[in-house]
DOKEMI-407652 format. One line per 3 residues: number of its first residue (from 1); for each residue y negated, z negated, x negated of C-alpha. Coordinates in Angstrom, 3 decimals. Example, Ala and Ser with C-alpha at 12.3 -4.5 7.8 and 13.67 -1.06 7.14 Angstrom:
REM DOKEMI-407652
1) 4.500 -7.800 -12.300  1.060 -7.140 -13.670
END
This chain:
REM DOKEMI-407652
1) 35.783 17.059 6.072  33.070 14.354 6.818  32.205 14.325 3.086
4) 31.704 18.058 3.350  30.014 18.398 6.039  27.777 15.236 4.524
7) 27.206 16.714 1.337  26.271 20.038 2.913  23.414 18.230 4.587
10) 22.456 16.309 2.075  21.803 19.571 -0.262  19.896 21.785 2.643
13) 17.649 19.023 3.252  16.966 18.825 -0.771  16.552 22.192 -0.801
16) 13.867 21.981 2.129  12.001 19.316 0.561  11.739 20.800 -2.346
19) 10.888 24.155 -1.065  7.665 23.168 0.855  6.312 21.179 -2.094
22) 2.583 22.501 -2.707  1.814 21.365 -6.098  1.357 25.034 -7.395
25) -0.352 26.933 -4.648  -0.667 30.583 -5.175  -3.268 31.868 -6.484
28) -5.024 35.303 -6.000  -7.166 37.446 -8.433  -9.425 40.021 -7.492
31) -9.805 43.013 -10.703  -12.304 45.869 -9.991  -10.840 48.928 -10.770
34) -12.476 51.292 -13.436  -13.084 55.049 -12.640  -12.239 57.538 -15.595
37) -14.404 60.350 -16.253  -11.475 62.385 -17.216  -8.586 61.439 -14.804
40) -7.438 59.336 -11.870  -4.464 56.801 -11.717  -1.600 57.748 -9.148
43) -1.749 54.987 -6.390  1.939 54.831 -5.684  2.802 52.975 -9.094
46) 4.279 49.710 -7.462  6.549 51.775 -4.785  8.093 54.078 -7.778
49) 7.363 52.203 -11.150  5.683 55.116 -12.754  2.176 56.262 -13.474
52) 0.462 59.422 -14.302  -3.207 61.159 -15.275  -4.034 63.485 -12.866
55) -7.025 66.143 -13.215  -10.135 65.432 -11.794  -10.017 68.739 -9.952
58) -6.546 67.798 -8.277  -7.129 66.633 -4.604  -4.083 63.740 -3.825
61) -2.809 64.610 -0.222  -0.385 62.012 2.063  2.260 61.419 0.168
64) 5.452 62.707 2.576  8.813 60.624 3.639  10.666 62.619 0.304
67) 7.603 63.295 -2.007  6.143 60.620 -4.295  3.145 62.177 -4.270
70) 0.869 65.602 -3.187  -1.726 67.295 -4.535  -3.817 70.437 -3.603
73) -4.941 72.724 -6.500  -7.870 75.312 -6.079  -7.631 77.744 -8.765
76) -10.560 79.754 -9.981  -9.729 82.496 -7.450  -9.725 80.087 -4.879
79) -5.682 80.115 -4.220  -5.013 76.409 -3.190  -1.981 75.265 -4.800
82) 0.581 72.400 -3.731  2.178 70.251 -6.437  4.853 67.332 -5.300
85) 6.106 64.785 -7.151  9.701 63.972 -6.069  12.513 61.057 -7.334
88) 15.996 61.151 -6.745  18.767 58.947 -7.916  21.762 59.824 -10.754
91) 21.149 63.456 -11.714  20.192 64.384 -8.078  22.747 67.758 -7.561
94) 22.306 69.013 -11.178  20.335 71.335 -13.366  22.316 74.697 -11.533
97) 21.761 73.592 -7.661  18.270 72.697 -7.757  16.681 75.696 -9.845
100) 19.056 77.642 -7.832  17.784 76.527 -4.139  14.233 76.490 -5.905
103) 14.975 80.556 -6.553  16.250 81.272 -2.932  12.950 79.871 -1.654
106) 10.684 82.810 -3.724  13.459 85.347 -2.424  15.566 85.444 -6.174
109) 18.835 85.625 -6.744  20.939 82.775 -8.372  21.674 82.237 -11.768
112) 24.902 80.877 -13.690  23.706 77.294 -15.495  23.674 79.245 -18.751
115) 21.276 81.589 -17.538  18.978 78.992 -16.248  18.864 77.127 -18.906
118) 17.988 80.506 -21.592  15.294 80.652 -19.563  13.886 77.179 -19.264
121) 11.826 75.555 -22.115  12.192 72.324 -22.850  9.245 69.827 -23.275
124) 8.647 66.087 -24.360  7.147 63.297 -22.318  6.749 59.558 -22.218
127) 10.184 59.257 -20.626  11.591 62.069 -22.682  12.853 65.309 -23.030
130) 12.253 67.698 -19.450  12.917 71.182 -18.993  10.417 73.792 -17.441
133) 11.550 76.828 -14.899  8.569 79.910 -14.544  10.439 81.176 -11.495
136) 8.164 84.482 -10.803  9.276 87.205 -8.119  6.959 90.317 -8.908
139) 8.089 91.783 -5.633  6.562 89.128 -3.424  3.552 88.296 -5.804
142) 5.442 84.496 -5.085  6.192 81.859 -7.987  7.157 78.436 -8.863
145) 6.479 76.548 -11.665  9.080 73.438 -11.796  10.632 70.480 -14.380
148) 13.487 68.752 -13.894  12.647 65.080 -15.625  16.183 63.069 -15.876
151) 15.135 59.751 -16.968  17.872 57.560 -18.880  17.434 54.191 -18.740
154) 19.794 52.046 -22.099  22.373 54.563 -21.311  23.993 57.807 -21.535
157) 23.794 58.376 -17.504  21.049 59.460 -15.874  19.291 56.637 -13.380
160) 17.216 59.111 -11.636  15.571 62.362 -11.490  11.991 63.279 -11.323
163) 11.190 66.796 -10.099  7.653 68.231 -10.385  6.913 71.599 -8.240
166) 4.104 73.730 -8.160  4.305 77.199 -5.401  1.667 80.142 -5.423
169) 0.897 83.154 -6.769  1.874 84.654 -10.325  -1.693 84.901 -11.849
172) -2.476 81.475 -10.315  0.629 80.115 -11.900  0.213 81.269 -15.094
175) -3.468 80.185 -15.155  -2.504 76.400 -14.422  0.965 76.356 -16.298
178) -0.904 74.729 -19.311  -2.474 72.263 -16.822  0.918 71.604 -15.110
181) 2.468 71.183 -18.290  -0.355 68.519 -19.498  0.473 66.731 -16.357
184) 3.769 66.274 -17.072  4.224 64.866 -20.365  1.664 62.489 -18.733
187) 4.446 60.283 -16.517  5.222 57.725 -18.295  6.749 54.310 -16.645
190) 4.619 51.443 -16.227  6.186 48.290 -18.008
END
């Protein structure tokens, strides 16, 4: 037990040694960052690992405990628009739950998954294939324009799931659905 308790010894104080050795110091680099004319970098690309353009036009808000990231949209009416970025792990309730919950909120009724999916388009980005819900309630003048992003990483299950979310009016909507869709196929992940 001597030997252990010897040898033990012996290998934290190596380990010591050898961890306060200063021979390579760290060293620390400075870059200026470059403004674009035509978009800004998301700031949160270290806490989530991904990256997107954003509009000049878009205003970035606090990000929240659950969102990634916030923006405000004024629309040529003047509507202000919020977008949120969101990421959850695995598949994050499914396709039928979350477009579901998404259509309570604008006062709609649920949908079977076939139905919801007939109704979605599907779109390609720099992580893959997303699908789009135009979830409009003429009633209420509300709408939501929303993709569910499942990004697969060397495998056939999903490692997480990116939701994008835009609330306001129809006409509003429909005016920045080409913007919003743009916007999209723009998150890539940053290697």
């Amino acid at each position: 037990m001597k030997t252990f308790s010897f040898h033990l010894a012996y290998i934290i104080l190596v380990l010591i040694f050898y961890s306060c050795n200063h021979e390579n110091p760290v060293t620390v680099y400075k870059v200026k960052k470059t403004d674009s004319l035509i978009a800004k970098q998301n700031n949160k690309e270290n806490r989530s690992g991904l990256d997107w353009i954003v509009p000049n036009n878009w205003i970035e808000k606090k990000a929240t405990d659950f969102r990634l990231a916030s923006y405000d949209i004024r629309s040529s009416n003047g509507e202000l628009i919020d977008l949120s970025i969101t990421v959850f792990p695995g598949d994050a309730g499914g396709v039928e739950q979350n477009v579901n919950r998404w259509r309570r909120q604008i006062n709609l009724s649920p949908l079977e998954l076939n139905q919801l999916m007939n109704e979605s388009s599907t779109q390609s980005s720099m992580l893959g294939e997303f699908y789009i819900f135009d979830l409009y309630n003429k009633n209420n003048n509300q709408a939501m324009i929303a993709t569910i992003m499942p990004y697969y990483e060397n495998s056939n299950s999903i490692l997480e799931t990116i939701f994008v979310k835009m609330v306001g009016s129809i006409d509003t909507l429909s005016e920045l659905k080409y913007e919003f869709e743009l916007f999209c196929k723009s998150i890539h992940r940053i290697n």
